[in-house]
C-alpha positions as a Markdown table, in Angstrom:
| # | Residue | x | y | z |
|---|---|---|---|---|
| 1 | Unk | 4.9 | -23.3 | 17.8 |
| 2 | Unk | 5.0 | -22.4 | 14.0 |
| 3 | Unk | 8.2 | -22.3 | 13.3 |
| 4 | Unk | 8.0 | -18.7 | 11.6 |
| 5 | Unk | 6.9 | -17.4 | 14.9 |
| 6 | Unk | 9.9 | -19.0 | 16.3 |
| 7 | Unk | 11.7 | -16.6 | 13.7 |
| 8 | Unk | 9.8 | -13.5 | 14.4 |
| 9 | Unk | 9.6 | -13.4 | 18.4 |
| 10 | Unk | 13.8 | -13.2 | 18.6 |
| 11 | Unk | 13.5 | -10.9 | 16.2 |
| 12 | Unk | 10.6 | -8.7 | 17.7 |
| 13 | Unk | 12.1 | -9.4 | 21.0 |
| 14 | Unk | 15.7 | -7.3 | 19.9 |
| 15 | Unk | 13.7 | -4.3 | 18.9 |
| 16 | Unk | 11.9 | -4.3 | 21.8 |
| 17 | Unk | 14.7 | -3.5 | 23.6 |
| 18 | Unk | 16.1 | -0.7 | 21.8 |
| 19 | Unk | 13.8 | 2.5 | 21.4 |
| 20 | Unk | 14.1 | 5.4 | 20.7 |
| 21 | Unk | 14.1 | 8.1 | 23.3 |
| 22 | Unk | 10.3 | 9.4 | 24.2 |
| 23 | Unk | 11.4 | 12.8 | 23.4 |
| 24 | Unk | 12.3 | 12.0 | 19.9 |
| 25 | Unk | 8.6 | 11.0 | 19.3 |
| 26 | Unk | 7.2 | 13.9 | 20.9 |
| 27 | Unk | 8.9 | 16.7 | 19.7 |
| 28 | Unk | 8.0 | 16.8 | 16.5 |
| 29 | Unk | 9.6 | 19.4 | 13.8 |
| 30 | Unk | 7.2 | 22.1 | 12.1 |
| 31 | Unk | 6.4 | 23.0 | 8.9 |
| 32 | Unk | 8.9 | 25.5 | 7.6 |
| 33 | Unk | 5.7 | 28.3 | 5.6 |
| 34 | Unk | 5.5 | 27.3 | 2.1 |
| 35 | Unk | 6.8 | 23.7 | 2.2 |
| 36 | Unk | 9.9 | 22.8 | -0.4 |
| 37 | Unk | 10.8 | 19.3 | -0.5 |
| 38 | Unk | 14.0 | 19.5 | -1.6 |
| 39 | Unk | 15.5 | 16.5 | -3.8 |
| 40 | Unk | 18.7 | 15.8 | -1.4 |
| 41 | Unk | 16.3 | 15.1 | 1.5 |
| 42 | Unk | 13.5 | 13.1 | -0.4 |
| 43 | Unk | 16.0 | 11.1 | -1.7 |
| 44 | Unk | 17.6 | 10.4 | 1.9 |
| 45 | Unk | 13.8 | 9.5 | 3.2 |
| 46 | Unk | 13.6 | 7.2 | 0.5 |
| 47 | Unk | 16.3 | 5.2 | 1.3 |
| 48 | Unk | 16.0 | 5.2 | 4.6 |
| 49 | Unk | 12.4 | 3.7 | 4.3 |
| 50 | Unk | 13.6 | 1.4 | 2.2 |
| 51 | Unk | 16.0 | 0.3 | 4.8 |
| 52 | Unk | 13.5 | -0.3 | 7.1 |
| 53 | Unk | 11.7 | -2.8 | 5.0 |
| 54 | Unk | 14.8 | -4.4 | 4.1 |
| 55 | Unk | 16.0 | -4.9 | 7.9 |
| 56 | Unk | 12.2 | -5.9 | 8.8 |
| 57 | Unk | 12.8 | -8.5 | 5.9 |
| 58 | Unk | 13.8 | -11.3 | 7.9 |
| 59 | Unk | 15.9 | -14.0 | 6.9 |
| 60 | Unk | 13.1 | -16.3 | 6.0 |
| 61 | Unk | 11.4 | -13.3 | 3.9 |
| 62 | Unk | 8.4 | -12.6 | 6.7 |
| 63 | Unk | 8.4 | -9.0 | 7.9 |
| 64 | Unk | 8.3 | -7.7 | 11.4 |
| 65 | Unk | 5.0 | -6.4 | 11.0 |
| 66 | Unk | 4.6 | -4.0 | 14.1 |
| 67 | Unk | 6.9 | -2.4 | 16.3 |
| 68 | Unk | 6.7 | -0.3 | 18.4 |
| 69 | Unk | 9.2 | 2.9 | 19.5 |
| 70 | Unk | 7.5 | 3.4 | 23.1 |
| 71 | Unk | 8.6 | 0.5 | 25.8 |
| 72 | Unk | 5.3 | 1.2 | 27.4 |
| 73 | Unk | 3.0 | 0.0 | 24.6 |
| 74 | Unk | 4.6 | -3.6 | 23.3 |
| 75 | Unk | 2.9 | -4.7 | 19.8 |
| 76 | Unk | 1.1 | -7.9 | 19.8 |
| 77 | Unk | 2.0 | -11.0 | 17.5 |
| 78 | Unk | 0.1 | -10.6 | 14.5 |
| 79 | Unk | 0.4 | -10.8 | 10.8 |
| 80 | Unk | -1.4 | -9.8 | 7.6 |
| 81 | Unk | -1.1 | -11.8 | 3.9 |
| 82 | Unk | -2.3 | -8.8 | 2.4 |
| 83 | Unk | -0.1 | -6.0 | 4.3 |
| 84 | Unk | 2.9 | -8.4 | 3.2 |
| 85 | Unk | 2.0 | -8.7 | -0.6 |
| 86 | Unk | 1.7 | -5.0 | -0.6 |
| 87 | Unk | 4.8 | -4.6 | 0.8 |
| 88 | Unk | 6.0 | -6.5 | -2.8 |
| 89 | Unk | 4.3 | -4.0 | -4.6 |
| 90 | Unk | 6.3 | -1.3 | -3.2 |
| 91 | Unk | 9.6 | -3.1 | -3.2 |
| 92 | Unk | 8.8 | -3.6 | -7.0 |
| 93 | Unk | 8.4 | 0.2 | -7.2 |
| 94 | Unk | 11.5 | 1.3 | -6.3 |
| 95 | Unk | 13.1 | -1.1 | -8.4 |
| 96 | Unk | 12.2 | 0.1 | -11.1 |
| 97 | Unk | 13.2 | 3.7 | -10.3 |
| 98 | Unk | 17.2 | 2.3 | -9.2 |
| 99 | Unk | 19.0 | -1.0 | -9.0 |
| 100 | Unk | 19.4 | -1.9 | -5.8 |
| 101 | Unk | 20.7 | -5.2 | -4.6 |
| 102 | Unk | 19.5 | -5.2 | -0.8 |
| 103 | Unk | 15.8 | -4.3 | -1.9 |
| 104 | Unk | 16.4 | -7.4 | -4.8 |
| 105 | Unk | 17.1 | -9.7 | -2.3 |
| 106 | Unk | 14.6 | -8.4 | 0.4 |
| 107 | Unk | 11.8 | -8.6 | -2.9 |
| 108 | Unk | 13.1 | -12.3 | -3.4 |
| 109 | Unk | 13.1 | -13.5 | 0.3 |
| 110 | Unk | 9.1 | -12.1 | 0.8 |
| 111 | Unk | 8.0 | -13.1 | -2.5 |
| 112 | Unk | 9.4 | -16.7 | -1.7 |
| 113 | Unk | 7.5 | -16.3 | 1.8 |
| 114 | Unk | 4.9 | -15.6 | 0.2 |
| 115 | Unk | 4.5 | -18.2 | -2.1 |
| 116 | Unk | 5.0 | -21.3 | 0.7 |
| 117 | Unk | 3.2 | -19.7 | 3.3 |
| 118 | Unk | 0.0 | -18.3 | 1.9 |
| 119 | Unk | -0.2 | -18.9 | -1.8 |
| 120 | Unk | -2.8 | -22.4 | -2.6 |
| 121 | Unk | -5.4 | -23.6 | -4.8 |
| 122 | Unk | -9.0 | -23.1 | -3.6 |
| 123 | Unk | -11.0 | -26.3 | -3.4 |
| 124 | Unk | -11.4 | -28.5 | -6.3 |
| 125 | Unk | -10.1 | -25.7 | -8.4 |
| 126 | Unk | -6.7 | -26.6 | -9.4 |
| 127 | Unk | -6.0 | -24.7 | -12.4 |
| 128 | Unk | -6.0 | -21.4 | -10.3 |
| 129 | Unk | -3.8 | -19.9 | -7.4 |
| 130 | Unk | -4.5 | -17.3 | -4.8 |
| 131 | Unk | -3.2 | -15.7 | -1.9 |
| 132 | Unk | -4.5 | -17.2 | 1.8 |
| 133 | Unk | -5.3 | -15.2 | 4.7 |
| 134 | Unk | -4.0 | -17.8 | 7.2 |
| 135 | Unk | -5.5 | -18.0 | 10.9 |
| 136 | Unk | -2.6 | -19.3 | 12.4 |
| 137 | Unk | 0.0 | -16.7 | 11.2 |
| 138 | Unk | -2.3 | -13.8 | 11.2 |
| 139 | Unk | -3.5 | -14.6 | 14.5 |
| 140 | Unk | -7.4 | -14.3 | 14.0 |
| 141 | Unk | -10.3 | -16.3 | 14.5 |
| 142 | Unk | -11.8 | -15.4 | 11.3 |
| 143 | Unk | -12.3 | -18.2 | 9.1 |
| 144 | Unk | -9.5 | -19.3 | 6.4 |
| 145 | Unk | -9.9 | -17.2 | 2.8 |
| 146 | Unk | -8.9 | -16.3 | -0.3 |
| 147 | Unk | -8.3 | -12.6 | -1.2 |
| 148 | Unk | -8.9 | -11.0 | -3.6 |
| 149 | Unk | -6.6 | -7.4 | -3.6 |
| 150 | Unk | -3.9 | -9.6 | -1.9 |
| 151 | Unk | -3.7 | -12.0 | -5.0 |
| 152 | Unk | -3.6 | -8.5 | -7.1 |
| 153 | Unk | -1.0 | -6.8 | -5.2 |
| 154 | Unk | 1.4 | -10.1 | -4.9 |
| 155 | Unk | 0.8 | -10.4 | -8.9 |
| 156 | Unk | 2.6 | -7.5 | -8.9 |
| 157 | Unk | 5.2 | -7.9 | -6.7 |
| 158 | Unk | 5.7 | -11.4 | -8.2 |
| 159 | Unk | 5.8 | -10.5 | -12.0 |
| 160 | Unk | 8.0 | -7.6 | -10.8 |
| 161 | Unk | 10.5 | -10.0 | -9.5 |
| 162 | Unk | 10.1 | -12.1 | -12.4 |
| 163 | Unk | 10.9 | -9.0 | -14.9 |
| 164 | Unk | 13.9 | -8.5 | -13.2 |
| 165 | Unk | 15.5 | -11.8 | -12.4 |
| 166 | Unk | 13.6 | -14.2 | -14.6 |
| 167 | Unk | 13.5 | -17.7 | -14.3 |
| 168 | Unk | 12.8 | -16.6 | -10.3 |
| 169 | Unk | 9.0 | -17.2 | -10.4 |
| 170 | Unk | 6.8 | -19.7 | -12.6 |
| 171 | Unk | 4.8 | -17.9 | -14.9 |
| 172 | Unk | 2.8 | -20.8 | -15.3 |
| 173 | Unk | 2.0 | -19.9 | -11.5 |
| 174 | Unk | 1.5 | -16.7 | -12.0 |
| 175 | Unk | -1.2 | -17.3 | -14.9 |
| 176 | Unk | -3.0 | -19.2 | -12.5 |
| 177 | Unk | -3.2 | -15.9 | -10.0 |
| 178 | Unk | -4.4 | -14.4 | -12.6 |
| 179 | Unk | -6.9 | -17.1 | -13.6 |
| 180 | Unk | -8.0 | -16.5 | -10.1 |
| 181 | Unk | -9.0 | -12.9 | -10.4 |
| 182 | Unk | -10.6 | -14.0 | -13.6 |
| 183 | Unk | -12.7 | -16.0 | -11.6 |
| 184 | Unk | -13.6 | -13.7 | -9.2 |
| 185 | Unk | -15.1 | -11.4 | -11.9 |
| 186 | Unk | -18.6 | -10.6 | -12.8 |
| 187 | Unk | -20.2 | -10.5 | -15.7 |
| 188 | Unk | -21.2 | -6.0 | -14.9 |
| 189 | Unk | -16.9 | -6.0 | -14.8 |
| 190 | Unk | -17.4 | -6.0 | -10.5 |
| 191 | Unk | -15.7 | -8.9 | -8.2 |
| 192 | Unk | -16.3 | -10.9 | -5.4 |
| 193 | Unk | -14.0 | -9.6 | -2.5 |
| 194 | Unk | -13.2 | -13.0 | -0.9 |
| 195 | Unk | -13.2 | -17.0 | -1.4 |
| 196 | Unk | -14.3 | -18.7 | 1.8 |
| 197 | Unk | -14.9 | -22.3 | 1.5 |
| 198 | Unk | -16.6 | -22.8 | 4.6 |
| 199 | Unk | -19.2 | -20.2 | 3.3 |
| 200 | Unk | -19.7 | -21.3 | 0.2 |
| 201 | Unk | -16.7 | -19.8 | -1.8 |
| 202 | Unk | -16.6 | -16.9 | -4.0 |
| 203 | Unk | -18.9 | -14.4 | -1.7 |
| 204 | Unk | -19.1 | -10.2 | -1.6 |
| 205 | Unk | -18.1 | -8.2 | 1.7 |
| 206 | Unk | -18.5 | -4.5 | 2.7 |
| 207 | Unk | -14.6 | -4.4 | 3.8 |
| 208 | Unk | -13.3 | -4.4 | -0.1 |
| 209 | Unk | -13.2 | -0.9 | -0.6 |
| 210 | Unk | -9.5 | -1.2 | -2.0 |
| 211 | Unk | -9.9 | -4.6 | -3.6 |
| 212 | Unk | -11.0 | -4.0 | -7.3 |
| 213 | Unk | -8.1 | -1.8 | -7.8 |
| 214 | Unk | -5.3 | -3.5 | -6.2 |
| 215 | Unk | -6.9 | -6.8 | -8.3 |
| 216 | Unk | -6.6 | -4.3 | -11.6 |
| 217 | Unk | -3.2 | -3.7 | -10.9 |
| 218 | Unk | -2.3 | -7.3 | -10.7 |
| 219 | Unk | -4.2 | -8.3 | -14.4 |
| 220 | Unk | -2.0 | -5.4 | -16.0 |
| 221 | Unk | 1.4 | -6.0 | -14.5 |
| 222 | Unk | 0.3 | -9.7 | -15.4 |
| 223 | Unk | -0.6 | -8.6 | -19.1 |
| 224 | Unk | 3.3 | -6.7 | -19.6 |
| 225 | Unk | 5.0 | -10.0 | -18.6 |
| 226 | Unk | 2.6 | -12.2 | -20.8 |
| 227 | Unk | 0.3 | -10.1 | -23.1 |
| 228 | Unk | -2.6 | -12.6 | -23.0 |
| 229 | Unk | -5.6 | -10.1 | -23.7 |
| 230 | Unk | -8.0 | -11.5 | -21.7 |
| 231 | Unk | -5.9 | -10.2 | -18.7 |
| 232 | Unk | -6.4 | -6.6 | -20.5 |
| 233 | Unk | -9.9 | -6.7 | -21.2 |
| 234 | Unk | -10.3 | -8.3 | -17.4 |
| 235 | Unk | -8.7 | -4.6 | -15.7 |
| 236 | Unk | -10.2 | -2.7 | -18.5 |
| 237 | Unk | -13.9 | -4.0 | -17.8 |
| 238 | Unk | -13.1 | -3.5 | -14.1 |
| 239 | Unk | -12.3 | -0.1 | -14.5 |
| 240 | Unk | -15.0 | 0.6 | -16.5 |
| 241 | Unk | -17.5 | -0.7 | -13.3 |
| 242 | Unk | -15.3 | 1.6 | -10.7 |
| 243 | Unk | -16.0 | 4.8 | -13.1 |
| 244 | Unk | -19.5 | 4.0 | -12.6 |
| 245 | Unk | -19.4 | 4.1 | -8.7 |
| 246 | Unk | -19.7 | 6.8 | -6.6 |
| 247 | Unk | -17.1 | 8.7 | -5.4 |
| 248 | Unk | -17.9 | 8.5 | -2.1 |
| 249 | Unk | -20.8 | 6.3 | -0.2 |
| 250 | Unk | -22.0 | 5.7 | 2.9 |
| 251 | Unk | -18.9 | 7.1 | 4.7 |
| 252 | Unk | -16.5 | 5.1 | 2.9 |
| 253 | Unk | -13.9 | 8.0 | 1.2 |
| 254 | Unk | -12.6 | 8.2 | -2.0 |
| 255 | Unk | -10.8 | 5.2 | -3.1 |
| 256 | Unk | -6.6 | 6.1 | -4.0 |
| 257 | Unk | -6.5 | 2.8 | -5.3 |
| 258 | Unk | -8.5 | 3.3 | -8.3 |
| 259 | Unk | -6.6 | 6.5 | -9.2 |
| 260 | Unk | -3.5 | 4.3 | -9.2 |
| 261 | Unk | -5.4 | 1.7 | -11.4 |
| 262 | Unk | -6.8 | 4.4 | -13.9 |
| 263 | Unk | -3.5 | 5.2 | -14.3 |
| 264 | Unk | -1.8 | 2.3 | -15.1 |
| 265 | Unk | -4.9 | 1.5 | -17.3 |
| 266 | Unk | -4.2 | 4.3 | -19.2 |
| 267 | Unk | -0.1 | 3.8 | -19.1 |
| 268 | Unk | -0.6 | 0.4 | -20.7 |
| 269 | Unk | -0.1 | -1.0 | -24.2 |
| 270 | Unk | -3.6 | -1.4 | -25.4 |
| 271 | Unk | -4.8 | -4.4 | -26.3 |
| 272 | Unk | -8.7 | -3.3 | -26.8 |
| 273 | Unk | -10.2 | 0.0 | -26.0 |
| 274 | Unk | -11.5 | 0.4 | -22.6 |
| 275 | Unk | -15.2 | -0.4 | -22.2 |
| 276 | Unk | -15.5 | 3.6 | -21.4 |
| 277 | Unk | -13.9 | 6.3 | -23.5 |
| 278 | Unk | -10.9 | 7.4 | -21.7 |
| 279 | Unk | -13.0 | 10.7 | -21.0 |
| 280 | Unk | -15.1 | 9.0 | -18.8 |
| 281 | Unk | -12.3 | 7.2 | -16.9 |
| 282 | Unk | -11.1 | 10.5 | -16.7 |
| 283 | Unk | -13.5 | 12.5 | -15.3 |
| 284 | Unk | -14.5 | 9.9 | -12.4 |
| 285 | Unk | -10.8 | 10.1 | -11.5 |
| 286 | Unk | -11.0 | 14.4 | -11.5 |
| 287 | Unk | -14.5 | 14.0 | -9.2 |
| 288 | Unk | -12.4 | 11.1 | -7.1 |
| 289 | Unk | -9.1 | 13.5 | -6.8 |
| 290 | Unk | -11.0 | 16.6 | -6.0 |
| 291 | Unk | -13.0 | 14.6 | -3.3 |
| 292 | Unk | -9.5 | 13.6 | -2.2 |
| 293 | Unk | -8.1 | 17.1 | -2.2 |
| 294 | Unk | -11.4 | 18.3 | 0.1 |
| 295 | Unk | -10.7 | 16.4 | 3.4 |
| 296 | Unk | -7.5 | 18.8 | 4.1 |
| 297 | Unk | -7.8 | 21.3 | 6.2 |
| 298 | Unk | -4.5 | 23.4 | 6.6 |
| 299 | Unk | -4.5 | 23.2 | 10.6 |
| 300 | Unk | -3.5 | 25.3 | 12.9 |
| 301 | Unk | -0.7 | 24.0 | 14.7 |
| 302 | Unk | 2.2 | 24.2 | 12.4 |
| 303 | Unk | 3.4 | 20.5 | 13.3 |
| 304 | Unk | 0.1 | 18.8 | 11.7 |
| 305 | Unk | 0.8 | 20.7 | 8.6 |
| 306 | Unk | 0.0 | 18.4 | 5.6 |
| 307 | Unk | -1.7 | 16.0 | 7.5 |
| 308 | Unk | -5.2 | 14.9 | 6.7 |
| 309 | Unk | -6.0 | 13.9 | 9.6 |
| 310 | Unk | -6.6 | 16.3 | 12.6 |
| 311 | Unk | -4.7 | 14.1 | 14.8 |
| 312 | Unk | -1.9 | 13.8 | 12.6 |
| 313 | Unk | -1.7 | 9.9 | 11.4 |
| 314 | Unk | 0.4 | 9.6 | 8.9 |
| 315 | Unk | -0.9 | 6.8 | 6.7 |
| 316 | Unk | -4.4 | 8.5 | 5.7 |
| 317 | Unk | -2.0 | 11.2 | 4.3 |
| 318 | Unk | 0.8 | 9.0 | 2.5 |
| 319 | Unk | -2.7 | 7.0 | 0.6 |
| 320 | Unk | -3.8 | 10.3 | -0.2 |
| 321 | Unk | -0.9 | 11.1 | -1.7 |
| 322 | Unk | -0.4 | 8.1 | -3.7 |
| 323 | Unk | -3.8 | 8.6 | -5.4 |
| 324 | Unk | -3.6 | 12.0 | -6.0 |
| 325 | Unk | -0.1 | 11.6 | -7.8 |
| 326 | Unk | -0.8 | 8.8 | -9.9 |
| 327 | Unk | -3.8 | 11.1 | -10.9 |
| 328 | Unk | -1.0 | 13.5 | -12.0 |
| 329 | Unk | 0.2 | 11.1 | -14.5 |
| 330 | Unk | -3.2 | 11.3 | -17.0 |
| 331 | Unk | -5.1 | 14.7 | -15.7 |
| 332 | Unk | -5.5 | 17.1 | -18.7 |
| 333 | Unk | -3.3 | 19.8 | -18.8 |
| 334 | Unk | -6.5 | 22.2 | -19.0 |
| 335 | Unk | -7.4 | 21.4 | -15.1 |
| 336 | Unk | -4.5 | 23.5 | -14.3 |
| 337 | Unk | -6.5 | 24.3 | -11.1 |
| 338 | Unk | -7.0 | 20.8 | -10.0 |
| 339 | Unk | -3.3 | 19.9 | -10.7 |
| 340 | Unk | -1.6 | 22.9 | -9.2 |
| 341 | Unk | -4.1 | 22.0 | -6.1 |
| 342 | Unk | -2.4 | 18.5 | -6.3 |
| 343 | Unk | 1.0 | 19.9 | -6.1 |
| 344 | Unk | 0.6 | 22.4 | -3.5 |
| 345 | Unk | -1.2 | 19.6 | -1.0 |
| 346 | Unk | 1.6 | 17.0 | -2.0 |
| 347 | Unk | 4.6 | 19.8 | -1.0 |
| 348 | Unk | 2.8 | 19.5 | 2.3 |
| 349 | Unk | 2.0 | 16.1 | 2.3 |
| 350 | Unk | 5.3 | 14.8 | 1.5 |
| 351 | Unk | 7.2 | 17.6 | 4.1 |
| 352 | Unk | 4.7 | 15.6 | 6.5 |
| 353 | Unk | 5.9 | 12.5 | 6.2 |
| 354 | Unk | 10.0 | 13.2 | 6.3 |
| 355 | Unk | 8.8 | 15.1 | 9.5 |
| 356 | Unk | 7.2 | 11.8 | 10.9 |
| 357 | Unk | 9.7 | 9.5 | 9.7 |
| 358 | Unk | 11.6 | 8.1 | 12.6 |
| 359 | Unk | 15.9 | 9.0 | 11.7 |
| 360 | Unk | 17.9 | 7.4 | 14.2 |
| 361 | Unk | 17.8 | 4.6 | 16.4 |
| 362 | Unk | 16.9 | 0.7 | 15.8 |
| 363 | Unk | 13.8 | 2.0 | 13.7 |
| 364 | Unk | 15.3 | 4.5 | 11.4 |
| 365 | Unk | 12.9 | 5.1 | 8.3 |
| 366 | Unk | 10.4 | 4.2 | 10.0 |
| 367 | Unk | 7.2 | 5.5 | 9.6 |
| 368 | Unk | 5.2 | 6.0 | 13.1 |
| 369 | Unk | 0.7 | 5.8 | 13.1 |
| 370 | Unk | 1.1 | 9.5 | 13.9 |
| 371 | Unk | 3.8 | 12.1 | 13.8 |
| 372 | Unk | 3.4 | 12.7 | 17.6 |
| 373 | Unk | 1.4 | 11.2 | 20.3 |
| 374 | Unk | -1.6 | 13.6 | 21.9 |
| 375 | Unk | -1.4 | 15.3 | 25.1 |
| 376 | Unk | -2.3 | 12.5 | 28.0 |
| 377 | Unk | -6.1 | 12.4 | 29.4 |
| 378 | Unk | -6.1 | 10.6 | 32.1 |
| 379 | Unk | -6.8 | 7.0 | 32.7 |
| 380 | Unk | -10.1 | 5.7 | 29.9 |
| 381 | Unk | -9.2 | 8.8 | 27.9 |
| 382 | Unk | -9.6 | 8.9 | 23.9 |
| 383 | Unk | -5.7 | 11.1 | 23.6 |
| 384 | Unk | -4.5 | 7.8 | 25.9 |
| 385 | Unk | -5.6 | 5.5 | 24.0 |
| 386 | Unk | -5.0 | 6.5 | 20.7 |
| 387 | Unk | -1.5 | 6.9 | 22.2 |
| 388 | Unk | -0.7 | 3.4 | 22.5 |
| 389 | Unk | -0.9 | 3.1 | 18.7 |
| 390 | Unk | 0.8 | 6.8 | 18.2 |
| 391 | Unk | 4.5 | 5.5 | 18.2 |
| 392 | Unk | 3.7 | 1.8 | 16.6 |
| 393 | Unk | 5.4 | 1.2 | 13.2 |
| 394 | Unk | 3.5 | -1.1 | 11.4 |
| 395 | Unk | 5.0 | -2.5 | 8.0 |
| 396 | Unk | 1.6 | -1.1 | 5.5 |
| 397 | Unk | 2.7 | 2.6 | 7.3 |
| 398 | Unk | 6.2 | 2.2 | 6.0 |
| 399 | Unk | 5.0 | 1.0 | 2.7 |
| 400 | Unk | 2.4 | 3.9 | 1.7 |
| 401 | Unk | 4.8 | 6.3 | 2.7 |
| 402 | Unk | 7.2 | 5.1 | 0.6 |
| 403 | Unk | 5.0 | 5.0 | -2.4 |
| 404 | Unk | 4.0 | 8.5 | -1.8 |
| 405 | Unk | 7.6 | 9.2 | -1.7 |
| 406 | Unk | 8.7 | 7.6 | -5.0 |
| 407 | Unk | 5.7 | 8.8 | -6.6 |
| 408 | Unk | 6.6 | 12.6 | -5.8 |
| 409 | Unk | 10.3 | 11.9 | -6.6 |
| 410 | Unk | 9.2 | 10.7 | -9.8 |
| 411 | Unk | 6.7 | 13.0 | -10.7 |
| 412 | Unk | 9.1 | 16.6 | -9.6 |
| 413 | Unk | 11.5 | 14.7 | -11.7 |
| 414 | Unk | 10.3 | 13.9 | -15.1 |
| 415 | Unk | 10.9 | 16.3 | -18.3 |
């Protein structure tokens, strides 16, 4: 057996004993009418998160990557490179907002995971790095591949770490992530979604809605720890591309990762204009908000309040959220419509998720698929079998929520 998996099943096998009670997950609180998220308990639902990821941090710096609060639905073994690096990403985020020693260390054991587990060279093709989706720990059959939005999101997890404690990663190394993403451009400012050497390498795939973002992300938290333009220009011609997509194809929704890109675009030190003026960037980013802002529906049922989704999972909400806040960060003052929508969804939004977080127990901070499970259908039904996910706590659930968390705290809190 791998000898990670030899780390995670004890591990997997503890919590699996220790639940919490069924009616805890089922008896979810209401919406109080005109949600206030006040500072005192944001600030508690932070931490708490954050001590979830820190406790699923195990010793040798893989997470526990599902869980599950309900005896009657055990999680299976699985993994994901991608779901891990992002977890960096948010580790790095609240680090910047406080010191805090347990999330250093947590940052430092995944990030060194990271690197000996999934970080390699592709094929023939030394002078670059990038981050592996590996069968054998993520427990697939699909073939072995390079990713692209993981390499982006572990760039910035990575430099991150570097920033703070430096010395901790090779930059040299961390150029050659970047060189990878380099590679993966194309000449319209576009990437190729994957590397797959048994299918001919760099290659395009309809799941990569998320991917150009995340890989902008990377080039510019690359470019503030080594101000090489090229890395820039790279996330600058990238953006450029997603402000000429649409907003919304093919049932694919709006994308919260370019929002979060825009803004960081925007946020950094220039080093060359944008390929677009920033009015352009802006605007695709106003359609992509307001498209965004349009899937809520306030429900009904008080409990589901600020969810986006009808059947109140959480995660849709929390990504929602995240775009929609970073949007906050560079929308004109003039779209005082479009911003006070923002705020007025997010008040709900966020109250959403500090009702769904999980606050006692082995899982505490946890965040659970949905904030209650549905009311039982019988044997084959659709409420029965989305309820076998309804109480899982999987580590990317945790990690968006927390985001949108920090991104509200920050935002209600800056002059």
């Amino acid at each position: 057996m791998n000898p990670v998996k030899r780390l995670l099943l004890p591990a997997l096998a503890t919590l699996a004993g220790c639940w919490l009670p069924l009616q805890a997950q089922t008896q979810a609180p209401t919406a109080p009418a005109g949600a206030v998220v006040e500072a005192p308990a944001l600030d508690e639902a932070i931490h708490r998160s954050l001590g979830y990821l820190t406790r699923a941090n195990l010793p040798n710096g893989e997470f526990i990557y599902l869980a599950n609060s309900d005896p009657r639905h055990p999680s299976p073994l699985q993994y994901n490179a991608v779901r891990h690096a992002a977890a960096l990403y948010v580790l790095g985020l609240y680090l910047r907002r406080a010191d805090d020693a347990s999330a250093l260390a947590a940052l430092q054991r995944a990030g060194r995971f990271l690197s000996d587990c999934c970080i390699a060279t592709p094929p023939e093709r030394p002078d670059l790095l990038a981050v592996w989706s590996q069968p054998e720990l993520d427990r697939t059959r699909a073939p072995l591949e390079a990713n692209l939005g993981g390499t982006g999101l572990a760039l910035v997890g990575l430099a991150e770490l570097e920033r703070l404690r430096p010395g901790a990663v090779s930059v040299a190394g961390l150029r050659r992530l970047g060189e990878f993403l380099l590679f993966m451009q194309k000449e319209d400012g576009s990437f190729y979604a994957k590397f797959t050497p048994d299918q001919g390498g760099r290659r395009d795939t309809r799941h990569a809605l998320y991917y150009p973002g995340e890989a902008i992300l990377g080039l510019l938290a690359l470019h503030r720890l080594d101000p090489d333009p090229r890395w820039y220009a790279a996330a600058a011609r990238a953006t450029a591309w997603l402000a000429e997509q649409p907003v919304e194809s093919e049932g694919w929704p709006p994308d919260h990762w370019t929002l979060i890109a825009t803004a960081r675009l925007l946020a950094a030190e220039p080093a060359g204009e944008p390929p677009l003026p920033r009015e352009r960037l802006v605007r695709h980013s106003m359609a992509i908000a307001r498209a965004l802002l349009a899937r809520y529906r306030e429900p009904e049922d008080p409990v589901l309040r600020g969810s986006i989704r009808a059947d109140g999972a959480t995660t849709s909400t929390a990504t929602t959220l995240e775009g929609l806040l970073a949007a906050m960060e560079f929308l004109p003052e003039s779209e005082r419509g479009l911003r006070k929508g923002i705020m007025d969804f997010a008040a709900d939004g966020i109250d959403f998720l500090l009702r769904a977080q999980i606050r006692s127990g082995p899982f505490d901070g946890g965040i659970p698929f949905a904030i209650r499970p549905l009311p039982d259908d019988g044997e084959g039904g659709a409420n029965r079998a989305f309820n076998r996910y309804a109480t899982e706590i999987r580590i990317d659930y945790v990690q968006h929520a927390l985001g949108a968390m920090l991104a509200y705290a920050n935002l209600t809190r800056a002059p």
